[in-house]
C-alpha positions in Angstrom: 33.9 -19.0 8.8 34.0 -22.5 7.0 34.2 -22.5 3.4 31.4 -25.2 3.5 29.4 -22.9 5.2 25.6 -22.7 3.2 24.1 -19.7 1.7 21.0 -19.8 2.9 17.5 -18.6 -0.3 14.3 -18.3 1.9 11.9 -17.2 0.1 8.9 -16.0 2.4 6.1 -14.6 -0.1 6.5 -14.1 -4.0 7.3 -17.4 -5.5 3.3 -19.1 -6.4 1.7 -15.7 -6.1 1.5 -11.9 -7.8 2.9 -10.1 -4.3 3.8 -10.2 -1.1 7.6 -10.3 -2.5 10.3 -10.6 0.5 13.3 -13.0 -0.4 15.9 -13.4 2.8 19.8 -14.8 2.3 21.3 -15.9 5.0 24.7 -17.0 5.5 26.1 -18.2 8.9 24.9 -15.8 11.9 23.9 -12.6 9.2 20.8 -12.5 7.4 19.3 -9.7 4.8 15.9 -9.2 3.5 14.9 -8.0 -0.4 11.8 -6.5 -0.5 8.8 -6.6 2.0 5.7 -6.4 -0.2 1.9 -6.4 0.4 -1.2 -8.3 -1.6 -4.3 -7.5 -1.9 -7.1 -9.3 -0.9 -9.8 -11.3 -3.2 -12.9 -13.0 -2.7 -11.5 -15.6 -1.1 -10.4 -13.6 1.6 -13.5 -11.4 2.3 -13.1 -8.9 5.5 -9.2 -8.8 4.5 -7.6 -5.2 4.1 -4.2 -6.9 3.1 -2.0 -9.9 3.0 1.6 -9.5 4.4 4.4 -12.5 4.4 5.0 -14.8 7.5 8.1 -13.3 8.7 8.2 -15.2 11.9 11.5 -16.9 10.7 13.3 -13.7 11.0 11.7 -12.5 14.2 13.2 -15.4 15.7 16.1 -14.7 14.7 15.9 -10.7 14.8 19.4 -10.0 16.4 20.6 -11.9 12.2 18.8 -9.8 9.8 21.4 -6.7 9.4 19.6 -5.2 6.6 16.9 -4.5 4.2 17.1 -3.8 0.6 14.4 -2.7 -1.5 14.3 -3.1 -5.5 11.9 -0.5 -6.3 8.0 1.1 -5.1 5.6 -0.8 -6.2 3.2 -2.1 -3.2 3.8 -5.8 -3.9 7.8 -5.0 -3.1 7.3 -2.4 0.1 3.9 -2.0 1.1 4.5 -4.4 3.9 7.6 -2.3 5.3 5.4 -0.8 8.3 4.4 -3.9 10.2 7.6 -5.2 9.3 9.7 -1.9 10.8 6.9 -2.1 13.7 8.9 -5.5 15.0 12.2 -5.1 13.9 14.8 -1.9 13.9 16.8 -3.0 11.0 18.7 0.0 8.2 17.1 -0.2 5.0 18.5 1.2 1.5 17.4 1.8 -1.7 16.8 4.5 -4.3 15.8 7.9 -4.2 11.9 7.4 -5.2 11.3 4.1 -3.5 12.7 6.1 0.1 10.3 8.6 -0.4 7.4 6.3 -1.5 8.2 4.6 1.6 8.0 7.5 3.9 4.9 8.3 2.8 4.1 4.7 4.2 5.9 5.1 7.2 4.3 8.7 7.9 1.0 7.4 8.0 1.6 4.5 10.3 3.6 7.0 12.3 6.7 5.0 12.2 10.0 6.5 12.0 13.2 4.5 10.5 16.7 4.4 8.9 16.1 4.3 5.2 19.4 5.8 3.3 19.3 6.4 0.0 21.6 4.7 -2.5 22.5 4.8 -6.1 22.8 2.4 -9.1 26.9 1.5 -8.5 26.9 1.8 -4.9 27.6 -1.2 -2.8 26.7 -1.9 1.0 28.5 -4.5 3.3 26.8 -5.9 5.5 28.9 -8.7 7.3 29.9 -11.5 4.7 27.5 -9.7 2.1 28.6 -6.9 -0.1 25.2 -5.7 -2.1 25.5 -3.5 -5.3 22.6 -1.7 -6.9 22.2 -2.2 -10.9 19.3 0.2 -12.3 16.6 -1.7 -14.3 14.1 -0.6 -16.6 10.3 -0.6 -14.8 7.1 0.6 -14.8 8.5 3.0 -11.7 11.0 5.1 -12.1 14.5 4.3 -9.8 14.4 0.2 -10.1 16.9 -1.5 -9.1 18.5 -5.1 -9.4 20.7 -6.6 -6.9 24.2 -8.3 -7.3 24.6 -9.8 -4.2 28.1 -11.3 -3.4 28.5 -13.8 -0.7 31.7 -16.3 0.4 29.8 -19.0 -1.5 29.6 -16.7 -5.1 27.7 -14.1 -6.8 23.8 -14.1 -6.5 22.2 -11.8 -8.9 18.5 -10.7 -7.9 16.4 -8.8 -10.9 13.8 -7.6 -8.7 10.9 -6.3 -11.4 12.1 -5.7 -14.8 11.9 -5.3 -18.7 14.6 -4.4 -21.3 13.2 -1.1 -22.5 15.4 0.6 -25.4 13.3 3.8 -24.8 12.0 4.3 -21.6 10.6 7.1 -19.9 13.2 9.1 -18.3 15.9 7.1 -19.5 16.0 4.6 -17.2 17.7 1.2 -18.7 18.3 -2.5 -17.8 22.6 -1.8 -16.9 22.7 -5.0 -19.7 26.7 -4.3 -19.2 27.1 -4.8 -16.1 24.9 -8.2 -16.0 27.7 -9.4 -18.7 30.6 -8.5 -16.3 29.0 -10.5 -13.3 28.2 -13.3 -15.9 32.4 -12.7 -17.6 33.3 -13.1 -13.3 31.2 -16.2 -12.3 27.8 -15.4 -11.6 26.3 -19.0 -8.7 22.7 -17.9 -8.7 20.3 -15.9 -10.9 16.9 -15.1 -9.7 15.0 -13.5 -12.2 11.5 -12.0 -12.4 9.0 -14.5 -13.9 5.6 -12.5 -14.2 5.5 -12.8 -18.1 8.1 -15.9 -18.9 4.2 -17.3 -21.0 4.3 -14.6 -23.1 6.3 -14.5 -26.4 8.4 -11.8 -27.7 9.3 -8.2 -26.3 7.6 -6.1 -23.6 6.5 -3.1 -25.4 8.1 0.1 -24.2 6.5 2.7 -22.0 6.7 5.4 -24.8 3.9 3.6 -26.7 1.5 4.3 -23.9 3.1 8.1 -23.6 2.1 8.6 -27.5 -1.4 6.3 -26.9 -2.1 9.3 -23.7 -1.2 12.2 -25.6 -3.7 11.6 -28.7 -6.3 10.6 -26.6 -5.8 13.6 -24.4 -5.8 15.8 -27.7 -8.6 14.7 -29.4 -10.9 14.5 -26.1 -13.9 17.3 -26.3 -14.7 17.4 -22.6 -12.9 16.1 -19.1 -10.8 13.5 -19.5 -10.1 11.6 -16.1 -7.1 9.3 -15.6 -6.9 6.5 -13.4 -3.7 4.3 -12.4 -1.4 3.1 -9.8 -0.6 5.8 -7.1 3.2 4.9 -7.7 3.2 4.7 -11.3 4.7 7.8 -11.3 6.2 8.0 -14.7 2.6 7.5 -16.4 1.6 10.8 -14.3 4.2 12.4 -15.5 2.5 11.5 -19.1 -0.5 12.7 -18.1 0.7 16.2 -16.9 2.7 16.5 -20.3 -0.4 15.6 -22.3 -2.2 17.8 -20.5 0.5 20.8 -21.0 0.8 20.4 -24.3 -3.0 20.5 -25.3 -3.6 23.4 -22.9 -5.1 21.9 -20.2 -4.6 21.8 -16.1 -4.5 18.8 -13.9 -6.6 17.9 -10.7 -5.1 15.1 -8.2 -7.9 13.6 -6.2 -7.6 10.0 -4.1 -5.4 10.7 -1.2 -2.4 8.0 -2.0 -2.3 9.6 -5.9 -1.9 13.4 -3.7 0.2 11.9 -1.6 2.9 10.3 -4.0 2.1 13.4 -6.4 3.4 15.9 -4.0 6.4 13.7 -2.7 7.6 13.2 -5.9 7.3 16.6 -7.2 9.5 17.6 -4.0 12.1 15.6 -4.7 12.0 16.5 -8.7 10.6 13.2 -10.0 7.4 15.1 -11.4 8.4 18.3 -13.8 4.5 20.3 -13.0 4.3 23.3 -14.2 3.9 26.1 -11.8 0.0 26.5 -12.3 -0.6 23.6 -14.0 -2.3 21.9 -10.8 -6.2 22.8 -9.5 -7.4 23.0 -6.0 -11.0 21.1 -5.7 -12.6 24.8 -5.6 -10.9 25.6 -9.0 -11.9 22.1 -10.7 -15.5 22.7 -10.0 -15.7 26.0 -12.2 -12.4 24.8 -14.9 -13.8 24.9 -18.3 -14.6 20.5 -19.3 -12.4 21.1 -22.3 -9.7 22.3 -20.3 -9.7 19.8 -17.6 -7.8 16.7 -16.8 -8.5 14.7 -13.8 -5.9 12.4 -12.3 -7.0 9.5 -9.5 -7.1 6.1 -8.1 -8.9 3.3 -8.5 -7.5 1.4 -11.3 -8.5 -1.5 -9.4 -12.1 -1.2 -9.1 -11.3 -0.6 -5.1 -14.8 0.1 -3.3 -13.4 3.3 -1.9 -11.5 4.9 -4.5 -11.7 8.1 -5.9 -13.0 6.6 -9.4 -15.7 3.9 -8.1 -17.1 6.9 -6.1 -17.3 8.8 -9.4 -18.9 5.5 -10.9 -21.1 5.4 -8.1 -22.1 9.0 -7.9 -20.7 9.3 -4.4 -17.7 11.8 -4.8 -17.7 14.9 -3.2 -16.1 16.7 -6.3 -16.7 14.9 -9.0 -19.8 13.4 -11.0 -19.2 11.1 -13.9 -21.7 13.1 -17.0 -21.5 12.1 -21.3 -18.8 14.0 -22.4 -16.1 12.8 -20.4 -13.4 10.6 -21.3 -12.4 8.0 -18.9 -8.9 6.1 -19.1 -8.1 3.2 -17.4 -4.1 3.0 -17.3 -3.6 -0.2 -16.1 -4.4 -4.0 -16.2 -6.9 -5.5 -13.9 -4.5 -7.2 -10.6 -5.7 -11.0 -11.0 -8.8 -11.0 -9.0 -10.0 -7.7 -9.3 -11.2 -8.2 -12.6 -14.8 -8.0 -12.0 -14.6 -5.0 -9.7 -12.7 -3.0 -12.7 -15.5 -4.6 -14.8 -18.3 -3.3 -12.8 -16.5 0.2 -13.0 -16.4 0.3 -16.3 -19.9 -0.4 -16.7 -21.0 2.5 -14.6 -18.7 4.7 -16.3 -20.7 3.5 -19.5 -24.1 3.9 -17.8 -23.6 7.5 -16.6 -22.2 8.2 -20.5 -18.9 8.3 -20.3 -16.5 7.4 -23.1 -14.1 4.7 -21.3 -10.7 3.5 -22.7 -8.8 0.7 -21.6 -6.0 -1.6 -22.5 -8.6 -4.3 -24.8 -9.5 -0.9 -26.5 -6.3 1.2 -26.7 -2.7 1.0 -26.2 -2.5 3.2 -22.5 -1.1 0.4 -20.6 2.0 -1.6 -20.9 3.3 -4.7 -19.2 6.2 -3.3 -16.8 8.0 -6.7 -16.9 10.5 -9.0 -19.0 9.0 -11.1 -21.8 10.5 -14.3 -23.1 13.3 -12.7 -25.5 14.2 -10.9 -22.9 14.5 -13.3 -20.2 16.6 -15.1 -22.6 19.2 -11.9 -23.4 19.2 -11.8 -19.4 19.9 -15.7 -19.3 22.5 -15.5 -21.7 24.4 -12.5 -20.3 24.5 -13.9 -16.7 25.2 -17.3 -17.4 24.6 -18.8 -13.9 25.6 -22.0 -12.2 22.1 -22.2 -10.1 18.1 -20.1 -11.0 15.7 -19.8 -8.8 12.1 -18.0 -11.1 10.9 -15.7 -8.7 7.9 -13.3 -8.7 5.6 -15.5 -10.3 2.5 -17.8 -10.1 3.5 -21.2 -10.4 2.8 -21.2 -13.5 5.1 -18.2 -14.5 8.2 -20.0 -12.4 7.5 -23.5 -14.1 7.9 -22.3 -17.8 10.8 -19.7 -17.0 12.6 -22.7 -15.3 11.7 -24.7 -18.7 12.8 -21.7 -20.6 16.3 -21.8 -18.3 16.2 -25.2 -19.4 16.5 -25.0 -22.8 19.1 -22.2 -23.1 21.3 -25.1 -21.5 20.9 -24.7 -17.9 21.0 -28.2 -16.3 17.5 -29.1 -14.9 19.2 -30.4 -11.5 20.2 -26.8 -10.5 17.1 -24.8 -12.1 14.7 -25.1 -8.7 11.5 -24.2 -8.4 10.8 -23.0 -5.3 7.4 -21.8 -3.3 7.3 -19.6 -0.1 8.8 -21.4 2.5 11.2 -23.5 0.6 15.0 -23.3 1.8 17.9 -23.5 -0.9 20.9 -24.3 0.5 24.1 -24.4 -1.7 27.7 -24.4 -0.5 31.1 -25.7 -2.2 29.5 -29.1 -3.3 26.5 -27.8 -4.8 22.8 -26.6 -4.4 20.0 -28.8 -2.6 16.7 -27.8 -0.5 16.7 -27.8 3.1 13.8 -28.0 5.8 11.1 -25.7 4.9 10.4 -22.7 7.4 6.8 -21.6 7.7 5.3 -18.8 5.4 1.7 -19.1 5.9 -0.5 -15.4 4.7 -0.6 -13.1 7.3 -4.1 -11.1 7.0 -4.4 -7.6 8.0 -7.8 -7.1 9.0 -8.6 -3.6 10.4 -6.0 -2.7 13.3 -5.8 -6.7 13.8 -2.3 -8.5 12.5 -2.3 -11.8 12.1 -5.1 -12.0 14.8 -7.1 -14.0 12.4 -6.5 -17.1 10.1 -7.9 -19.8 7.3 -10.6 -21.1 9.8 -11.8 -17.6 10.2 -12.1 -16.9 6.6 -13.9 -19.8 6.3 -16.6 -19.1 8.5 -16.7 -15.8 6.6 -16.9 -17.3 3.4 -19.6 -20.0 5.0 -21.4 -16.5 6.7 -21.4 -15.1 3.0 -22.6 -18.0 0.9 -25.5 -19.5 3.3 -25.9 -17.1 6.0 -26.2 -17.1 9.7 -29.1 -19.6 12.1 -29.0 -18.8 15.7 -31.3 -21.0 18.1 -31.5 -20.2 22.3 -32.4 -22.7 24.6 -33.2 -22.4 28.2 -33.0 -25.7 29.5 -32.8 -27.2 33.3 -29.1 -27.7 34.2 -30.3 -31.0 35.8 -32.2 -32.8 33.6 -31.6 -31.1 30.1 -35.3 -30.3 29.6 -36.8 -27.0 27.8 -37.9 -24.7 30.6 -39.2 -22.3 27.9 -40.0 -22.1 24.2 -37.2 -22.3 21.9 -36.0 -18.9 19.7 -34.8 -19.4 16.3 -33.5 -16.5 14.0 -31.6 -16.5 11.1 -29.8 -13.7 9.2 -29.3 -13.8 5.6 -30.4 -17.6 4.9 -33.6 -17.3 4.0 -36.2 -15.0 2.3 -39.0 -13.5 4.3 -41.4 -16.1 2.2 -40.1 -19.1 3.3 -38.1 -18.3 6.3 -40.8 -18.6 9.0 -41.7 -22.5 7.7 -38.3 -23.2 8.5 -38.0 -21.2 11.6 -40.8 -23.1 12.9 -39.3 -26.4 11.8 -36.2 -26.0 13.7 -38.0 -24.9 16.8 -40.4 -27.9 16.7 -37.3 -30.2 16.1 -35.9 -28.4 19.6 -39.4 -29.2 21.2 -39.4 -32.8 20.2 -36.3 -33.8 21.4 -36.1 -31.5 24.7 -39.7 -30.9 25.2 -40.4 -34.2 26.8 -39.2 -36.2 29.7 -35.1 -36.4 29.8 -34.1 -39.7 28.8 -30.4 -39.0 27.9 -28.3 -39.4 31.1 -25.3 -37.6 28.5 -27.6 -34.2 27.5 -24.7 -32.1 26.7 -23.8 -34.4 24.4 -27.2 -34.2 22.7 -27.5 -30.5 22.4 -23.8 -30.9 20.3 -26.0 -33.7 18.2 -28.8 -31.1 17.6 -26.8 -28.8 16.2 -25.9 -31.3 13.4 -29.3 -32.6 13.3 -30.6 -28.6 12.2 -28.0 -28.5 9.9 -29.2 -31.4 8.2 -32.6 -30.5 8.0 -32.4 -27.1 6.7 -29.8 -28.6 3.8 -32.9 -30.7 3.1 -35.0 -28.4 3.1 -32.8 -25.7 0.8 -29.9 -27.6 -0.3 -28.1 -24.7 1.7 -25.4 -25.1 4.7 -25.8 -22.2 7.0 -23.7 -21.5 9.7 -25.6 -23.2 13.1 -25.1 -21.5 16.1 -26.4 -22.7 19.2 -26.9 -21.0 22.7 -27.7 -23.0 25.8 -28.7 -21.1 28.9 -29.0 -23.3 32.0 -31.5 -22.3 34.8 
């Protein structure tokens, strides 16, 4: 293949947002993918279970993509693998945890795939690629970084990371091996940018470790525990908290069971052999001796801790005395639904800590300084900021900047963009699409922006329906019109307006037929209803008109 030949950066969700990660290098006929993540919906997007990337560049093209490498388990980086796997039968690798946090996935969407497990050091070739695992430092235990070498040079891909000097389970940023790549020749960094506006160093995990264990000690009655379902280490924190002040642990929230028991299968979870409780044995456990572990860290309507909030769990009611932690930060745009959580939790006399109040979360990703050390070690001749609002990749291509990087080969990029760079340099290329994909129910992609705007215009000023039965000939009203609305108006002043849409019907259709066009002027009436409820209320409901023709 010609030297000239371009590698190919496609980013297709990640760059502009917090999740859906999936970057794809392509290089003459072969094509891989990094990381196939999910996002979670806001209020923006209301009906929406999930938001997956716009992979239709690869699926026409599915015969290229070779492989699929995944940097760690977080949702944002493979909770998109099953719709993806659903279309394509492609080998994926990564570590230990991250295969069995995706066959979890997998099992419940009754998928079954090629995912082999790999270690930091090893490297896979796939045609003109030859990918190497480097073990990073995370919120998750088994993160991984890619050094991805290609005929054009050597890409180095951070995935998630922070440089940790004592992480749980021992788990560092391989800083040595970043300085060979960088001693070799490194042609393109792409570096996580999720904190590049905040000074200084990431604190390490062990602060919220020691933050757990006093809290746990000091606690008179329950204390419940909520986080990520793959946070894994910080549930190992819990259990050893919970050990060492001579309590036992209840899992409840079925992806927390079901991450719990695959990781304590495959040894990433030290439990104790009776340290665990069935729901039978929670219910009679001594308060003083019980810890509760669970989801809903982010306020999710149907998560083991907002049905505790609400009163609605099977097991478990919220009652003063217990002591509620909230290990995590709100996602950006769940915020209030964490808020509202925590204010139940406070209503039904809980104690409730969280990370304004105490120290039991930590960020799991590089700050400043430590972009910098990776910068500085990797030296490259191209960066791309990935994994980042704009924001985030703006002011870690600033900071690139600074630390000498010329500005003509720092790029930001947003999903979609193409990077091209060969022998004679790096420039962008025509943009592919990577529009959301929404995941609504069993639907995939079945519904788009004009749909969520009608839900969004359904949720704001409600719904006005009007039937007309009209002569097909001459476009007059053969009966009374019916008008009904749904969530516009009040029961005070809906009938008024009720009646003043139907007499606007009866004027204009009531009478003799002077319109030779009366299609056209039952497509006018609609706008003319519009107008005169927004006059009326200053609101915009959705109009709906039905026409039956007798």
């Amino acid at each position: 293949m010609a030297a000239s030949t371009p590698l190919r950066v496609i980013p297709l969700g990640g760059l502009g947002e917090i999740g859906r990660n999936m970057m794809v290098y392509e290089y003459g006929d072969t094509m891989i993918a990094v990381d196939v993540g999910l996002m979670f919906p806001d209020v923006e997007h209301p009906g929406v279970d999930l938001i997956i990337p716009d992979w239709q560049y690869v699926l026409d093209r599915k015969e290229r993509l070779r492989a699929v490498f995944l940097t760690h388990g977080h949702e944002d980086h493979i909770g998109a693998m099953p719709f993806l796997l659903r279309e394509v039968n492609v080998p994926v690798f990564c570590l230990k945890l991250t295969r069995g946090l995706v066959q979890v996935k997998l099992k419940e969407h009754r998928i079954e795939a090629d995912v082999t497990v790999v270690e930091p050091g090893d490297a896979i070739e796939v045609g003109p690629f030859t990918v190497e695992f480097f073990s990073v430092s995370h919120s998750i235990p088994d993160s991984a970084g890619l050094i991805i070498e290609t005929p054009v040079g050597t890409v180095v891909h951070t995935g998630d990371f922070k440089i940790d000097h004592t992480p749980i389970g021992g788990q560092h940023t391989d800083l040595g091996r970043l300085a060979a790549v960088g001693e070799e020749g490194a042609l393109l960094l792409c570096a996580d940018s999720t904190y590049a506006e905040i000074e200084g160093y990431t604190p390490s995990e062990q602060v919220v470790a020691e933050t757990l264990d006093r809290i746990i000690g000091d606690a008179e009655g329950r204390v419940i525990v909520t986080t990520f379902a793959s946070l894994i280490s910080r549930v190992q924190m819990v259990i050893d908290a919970a050990e060492k002040h001579g309590r036992r642990v209840f899992v409840t929230g079925r992806s927390m069971v079901n991450n719990v028991n695959m990781a304590r299968d495959l040894g990433y979870l030290r439990v104790p052999g009776n340290m665990l409780m069935t729901p039978n044995q929670v219910r009679d456990h001594p308060d003083a001796k019980t810890v509760i572990v669970c989801t809903g860290s982010q306020g999710e309507p149907t998560s083991a801790l907002t049905r505790m909030a609400s009163g609605s769990h099977q097991q478990i009611a919220i009652s003063p005395g217990d002591t509620v932690i909230l290990s995590s930060n709100p996602v950006p745009g769940n915020e209030k639904a964490v808020y509202k959580n925590i204010d139940m939790l406070y209503e039904a006399g809980a104690k409730v800590v969280y990370n304004r109040i105490a120290d039991v979360h930590v960020r799991g990703h590089a700050a400043r300084e430590e972009l910098k050390v990776i910068h500085r070690l990797v030296r490259p001749r191209h960066f791309v900021p990935i994994h980042g609002e704009y924001r985030h990749l703006v002011l870690h291509r600033e900071l690139a900047i600074s630390l000498g990087m010329p500005p003509e080969d720092a790029f930001v990029l947003t999903d979609g963009d193409v990077l091209e760079i060969d022998d004679d340099g790096a420039r962008l290329g025509e943009r592919v699409e990577a529009d959301y994909i929404y995941i609504d129910g069993l639907g995939v992609g079945e519904i788009d922006d004009f749909v969520l705007r009608d839900r969004q215009h359904l949720a704001n000023d409600g719904l006005v329906v009007y039937v007309t039965a009209v002569d097909r000939h001459s476009g007059k009203l053969t009966r009374p019109p019916e008008v009904m609305s749904h969530g516009f108006a009040g029961p005070d002043e809906e009938p008024a307006l009720m009646e003043a849409v139907s007499q606007l019907l009866i004027d204009v259709l009531g009478g003799e037929a002077k319109h030779a066009d009366w299609r056209a002027l039952h497509e006018s009436l609609k706008d003319d209803i519009a107008g005169l409820l927004h006059r009326k209320t200053h609101r915009r409901p959705l109009v709906i008109p039905v026409m039956l023709e007798v």
